[in-house]
C-alpha positions as CSV (number, residue, x, y, z in Angstrom):
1,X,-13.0,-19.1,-2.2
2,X,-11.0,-16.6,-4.3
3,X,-11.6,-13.4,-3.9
4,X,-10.5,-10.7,-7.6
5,X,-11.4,-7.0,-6.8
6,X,-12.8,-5.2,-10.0
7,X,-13.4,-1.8,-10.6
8,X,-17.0,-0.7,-11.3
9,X,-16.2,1.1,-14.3
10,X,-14.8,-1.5,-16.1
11,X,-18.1,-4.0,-15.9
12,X,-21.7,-3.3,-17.5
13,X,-23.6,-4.1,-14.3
14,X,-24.8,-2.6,-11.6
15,X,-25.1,-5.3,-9.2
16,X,-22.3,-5.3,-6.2
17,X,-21.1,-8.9,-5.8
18,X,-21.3,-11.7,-8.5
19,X,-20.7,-14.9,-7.4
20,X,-19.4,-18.4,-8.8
21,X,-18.9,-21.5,-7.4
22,X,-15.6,-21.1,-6.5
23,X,-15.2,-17.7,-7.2
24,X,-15.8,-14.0,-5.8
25,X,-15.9,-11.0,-7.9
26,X,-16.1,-7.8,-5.6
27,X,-17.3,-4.5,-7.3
28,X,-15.4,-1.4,-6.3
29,X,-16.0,2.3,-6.7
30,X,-13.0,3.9,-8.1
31,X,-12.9,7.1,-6.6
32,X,-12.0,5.6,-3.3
33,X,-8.9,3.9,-4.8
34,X,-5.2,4.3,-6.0
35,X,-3.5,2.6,-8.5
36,X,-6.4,0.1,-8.9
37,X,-6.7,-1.7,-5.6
38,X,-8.2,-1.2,-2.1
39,X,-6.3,1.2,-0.1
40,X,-5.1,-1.3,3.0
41,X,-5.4,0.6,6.4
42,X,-3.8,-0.1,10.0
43,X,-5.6,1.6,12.6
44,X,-4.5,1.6,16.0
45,X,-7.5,2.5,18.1
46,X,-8.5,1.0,21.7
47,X,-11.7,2.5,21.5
48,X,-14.6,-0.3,20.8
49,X,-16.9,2.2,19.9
50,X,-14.7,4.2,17.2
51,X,-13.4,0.7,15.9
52,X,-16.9,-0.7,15.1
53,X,-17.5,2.5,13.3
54,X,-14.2,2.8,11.8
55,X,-14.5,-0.7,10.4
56,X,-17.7,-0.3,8.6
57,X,-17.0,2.8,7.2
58,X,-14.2,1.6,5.3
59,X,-15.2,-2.0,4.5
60,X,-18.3,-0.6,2.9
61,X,-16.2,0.8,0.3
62,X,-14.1,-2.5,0.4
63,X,-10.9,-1.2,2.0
64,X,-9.0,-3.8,3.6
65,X,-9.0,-2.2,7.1
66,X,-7.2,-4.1,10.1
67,X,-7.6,-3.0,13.9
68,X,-4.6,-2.9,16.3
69,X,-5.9,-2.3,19.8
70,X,-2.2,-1.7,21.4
71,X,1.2,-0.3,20.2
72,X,2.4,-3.8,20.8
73,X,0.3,-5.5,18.3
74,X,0.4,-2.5,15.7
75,X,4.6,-2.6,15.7
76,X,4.1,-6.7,15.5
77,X,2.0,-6.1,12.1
78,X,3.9,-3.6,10.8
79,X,7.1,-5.6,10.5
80,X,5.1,-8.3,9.0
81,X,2.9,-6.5,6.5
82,X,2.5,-3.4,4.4
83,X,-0.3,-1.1,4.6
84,X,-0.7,1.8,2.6
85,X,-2.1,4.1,5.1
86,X,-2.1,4.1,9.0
87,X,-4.9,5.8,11.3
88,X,-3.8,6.7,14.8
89,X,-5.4,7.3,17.8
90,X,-3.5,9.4,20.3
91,X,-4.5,7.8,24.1
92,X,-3.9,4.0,24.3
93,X,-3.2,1.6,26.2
94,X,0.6,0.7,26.3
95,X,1.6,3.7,24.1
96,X,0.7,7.0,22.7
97,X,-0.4,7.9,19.1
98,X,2.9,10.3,19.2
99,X,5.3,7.4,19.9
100,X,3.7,5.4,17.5
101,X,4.0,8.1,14.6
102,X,8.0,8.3,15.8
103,X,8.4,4.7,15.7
104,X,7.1,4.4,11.6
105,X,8.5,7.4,10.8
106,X,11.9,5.4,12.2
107,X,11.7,2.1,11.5
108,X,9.7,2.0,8.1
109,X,9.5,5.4,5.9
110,X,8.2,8.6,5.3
111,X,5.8,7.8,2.1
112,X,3.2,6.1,4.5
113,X,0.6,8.5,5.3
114,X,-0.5,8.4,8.8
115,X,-3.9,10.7,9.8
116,X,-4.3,11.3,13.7
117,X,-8.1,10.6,14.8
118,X,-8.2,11.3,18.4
119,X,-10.3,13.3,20.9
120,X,-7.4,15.5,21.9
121,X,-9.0,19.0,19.7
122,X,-5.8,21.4,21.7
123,X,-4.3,23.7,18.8
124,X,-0.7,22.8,20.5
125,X,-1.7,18.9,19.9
126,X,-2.7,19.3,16.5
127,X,0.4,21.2,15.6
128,X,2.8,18.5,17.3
129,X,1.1,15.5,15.7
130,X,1.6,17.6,12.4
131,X,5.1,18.7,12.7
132,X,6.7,15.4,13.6
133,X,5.0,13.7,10.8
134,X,1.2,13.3,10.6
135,X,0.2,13.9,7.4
136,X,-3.6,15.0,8.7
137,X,-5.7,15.2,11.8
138,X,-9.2,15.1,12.8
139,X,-10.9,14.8,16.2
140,X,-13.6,13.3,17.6
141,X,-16.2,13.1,16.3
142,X,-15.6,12.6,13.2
143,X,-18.0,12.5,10.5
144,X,-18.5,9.5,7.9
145,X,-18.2,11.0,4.4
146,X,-15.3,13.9,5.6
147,X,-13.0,10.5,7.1
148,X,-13.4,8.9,3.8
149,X,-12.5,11.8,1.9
150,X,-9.4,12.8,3.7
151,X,-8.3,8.7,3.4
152,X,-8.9,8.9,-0.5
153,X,-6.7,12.3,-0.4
154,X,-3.9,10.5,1.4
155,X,-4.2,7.7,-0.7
156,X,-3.7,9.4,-3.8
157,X,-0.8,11.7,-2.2
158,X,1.1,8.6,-1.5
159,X,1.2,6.9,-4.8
160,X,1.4,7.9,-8.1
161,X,-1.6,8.1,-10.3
162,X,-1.8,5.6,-13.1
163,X,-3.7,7.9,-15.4
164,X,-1.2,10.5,-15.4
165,X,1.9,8.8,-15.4
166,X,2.8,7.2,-19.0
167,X,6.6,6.7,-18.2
168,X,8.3,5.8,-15.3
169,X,12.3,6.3,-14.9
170,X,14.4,4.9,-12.8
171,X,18.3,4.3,-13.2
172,X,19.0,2.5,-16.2
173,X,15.3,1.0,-16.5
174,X,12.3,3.0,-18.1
175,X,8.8,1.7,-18.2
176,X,6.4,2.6,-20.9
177,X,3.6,1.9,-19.0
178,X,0.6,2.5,-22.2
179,X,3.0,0.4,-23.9
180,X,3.5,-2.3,-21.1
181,X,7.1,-2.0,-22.4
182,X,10.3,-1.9,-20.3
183,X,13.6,-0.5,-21.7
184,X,17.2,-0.9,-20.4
185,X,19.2,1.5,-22.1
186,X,18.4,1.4,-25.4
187,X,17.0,-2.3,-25.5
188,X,13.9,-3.7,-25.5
189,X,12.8,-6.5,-22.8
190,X,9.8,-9.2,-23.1
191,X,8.2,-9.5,-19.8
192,X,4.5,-11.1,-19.5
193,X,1.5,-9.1,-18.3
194,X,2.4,-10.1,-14.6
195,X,5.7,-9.4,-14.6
196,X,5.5,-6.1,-16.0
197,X,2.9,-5.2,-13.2
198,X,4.7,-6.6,-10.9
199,X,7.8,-5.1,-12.0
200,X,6.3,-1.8,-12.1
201,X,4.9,-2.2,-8.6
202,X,8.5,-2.5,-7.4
203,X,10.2,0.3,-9.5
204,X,7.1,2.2,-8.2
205,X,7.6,2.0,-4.4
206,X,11.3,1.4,-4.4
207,X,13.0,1.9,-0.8
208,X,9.6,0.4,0.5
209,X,9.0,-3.7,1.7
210,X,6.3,-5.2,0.3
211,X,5.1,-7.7,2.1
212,X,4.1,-11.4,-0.1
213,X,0.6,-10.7,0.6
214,X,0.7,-7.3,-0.4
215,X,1.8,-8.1,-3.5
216,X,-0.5,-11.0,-4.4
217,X,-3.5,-8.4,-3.9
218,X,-1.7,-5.9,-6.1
219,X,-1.0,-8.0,-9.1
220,X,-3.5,-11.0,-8.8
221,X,-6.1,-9.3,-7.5
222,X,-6.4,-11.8,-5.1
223,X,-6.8,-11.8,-0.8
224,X,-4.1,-14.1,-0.3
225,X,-5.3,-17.5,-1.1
226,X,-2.7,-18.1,-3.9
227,X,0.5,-20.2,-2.5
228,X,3.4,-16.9,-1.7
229,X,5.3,-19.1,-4.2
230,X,3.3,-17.5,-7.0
231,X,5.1,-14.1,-5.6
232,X,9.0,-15.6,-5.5
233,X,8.5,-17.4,-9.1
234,X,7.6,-14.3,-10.7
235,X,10.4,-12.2,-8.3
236,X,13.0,-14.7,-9.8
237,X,11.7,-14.4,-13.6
238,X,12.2,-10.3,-14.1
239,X,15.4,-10.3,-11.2
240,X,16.6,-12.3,-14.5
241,X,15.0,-10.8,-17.5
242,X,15.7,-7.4,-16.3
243,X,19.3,-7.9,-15.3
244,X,18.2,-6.5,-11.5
245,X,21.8,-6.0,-9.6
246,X,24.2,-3.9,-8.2
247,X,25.6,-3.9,-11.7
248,X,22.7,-2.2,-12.8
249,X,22.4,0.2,-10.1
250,X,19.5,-1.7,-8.6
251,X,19.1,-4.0,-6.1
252,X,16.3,-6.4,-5.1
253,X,16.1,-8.0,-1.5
254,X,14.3,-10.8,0.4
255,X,13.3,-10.2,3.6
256,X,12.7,-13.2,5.6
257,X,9.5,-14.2,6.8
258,X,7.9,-10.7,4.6
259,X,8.5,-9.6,1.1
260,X,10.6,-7.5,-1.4
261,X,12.6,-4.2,-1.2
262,X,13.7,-3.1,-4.1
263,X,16.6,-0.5,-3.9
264,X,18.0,2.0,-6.4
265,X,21.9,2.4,-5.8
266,X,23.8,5.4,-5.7
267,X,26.5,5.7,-8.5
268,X,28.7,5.2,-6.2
269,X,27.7,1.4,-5.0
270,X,27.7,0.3,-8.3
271,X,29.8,-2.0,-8.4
């Protein structure tokens, strides 16, 4: 069954779930989102007790929310997916919440928010987790409505807001986004409703890798059960129709066995 995540706003109904025979539509509030999809969380936590709560918190609001219970398996999914926010326990098993913060500050970038949720309440703690790259901190206990606040804060930190961006420059390319309208230079380029979003998505978070999946939930509103192929046909229609290359000062990788990056180039790699 395919699953499309709408915004509540945008139906006439107040029921939560509406169901077809081969199709899920899943109701959303909007204040808990950015750019008009679920916020997807990695949470590296050992703790049964804080998972279980953890997990319903955030499912209840329909965040895609995936547990890692050792540094091990959290590195594992992090090379393989894309997650727009991490919470971090700081005791664990094979690791520490510090070397974990040190390892995605290194390996993947500093636009992921990461918020510390630990039991460790020391000022000197707080201030170490914050200085070498936490975005926020909260101990234990922590209180339902508070957690998903600070999340929705992050969330809306870390990516631009739709509503009050109308134009979106990068190099050559500019994106009238009320318009749905891209512009290299002074001409005009045709792109379908999907490419455009998708397009968009890429400008949007370039330097960053988007995993296949990531992007299938993004633009088709889907959890995955389309074929990645759906991703690479649309990757290879605006690579072409916008002229993406070093040429053009951008350029647009594949990353085996993950996703996308694409990359603005320095004047100077232009080739």
């Amino acid at each position: 069954m395919k699953t499309f995540r709408i915004p509540r706003s945008q139906l006439f109904t107040n029921f939560t779930v509406l169901k077809a025979s081969s199709v899920e539509i899943s109701l959303y509030d909007d204040k808990y989102f950015y750019q008009g999809g679920a916020v997807r969380i990695a949470v590296l936590e050992d703790d049964t007790d804080q998972v279980e709560l953890m997990q319903t918190w955030l499912t209840e609001v329909d965040h895609d929310c995936r547990v890692f219970g050792s540094g091990s398996e959290f590195r594992t999914a992090l090379k393989r997916e894309t997650f727009d926010l991490l919470v971090v326990d700081w005791n664990l098993p094979d690791t520490t919440g510090p070397e974990a913060l040190s390892w995605v500050r290194e390996h993947l970038d500093w636009r992921i928010p990461v918020l510390f949720v630990t039991s460790r309440d020391h000022e000197e703690d707080i201030v170490y987790a914050l200085r070498h790259g936490a975005d926020d901190y909260m101990t234990k206990p922590v209180k339902q409505q508070e957690t998903l606040a600070r999340i929705s804060a992050l969330g809306r930190r870390s990516q631009p807001s739709a509503e009050q961006e109308n134009t979106l420059r990068q190099g050559l390319f500019e994106f009238d986004i009320n318009n749905r309208q891209v512009m290299i230079g002074a001409d005009s380029v045709q792109l379908t409703n999907k490419e455009f979003e998708l397009a968009l998505l890429l400008f949007r978070n370039q330097g960053r890798l988007l995993s296949r999946s990531y992007l299938l939930e993004n633009i088709w509103g889907t959890s995955g059960e389309l074929s990645t192929r759906t991703v690479d046909t649309h990757i290879s229609r605006i690579r072409n129709k916008l002229g993406i290359h070093p040429d053009n000062g951008v350029r647009l990788n594949a990353i085996y066995n993950h996703g996308y990056r694409l990359e603005i180039l320095p004047a100077t790699k232009m080739a």
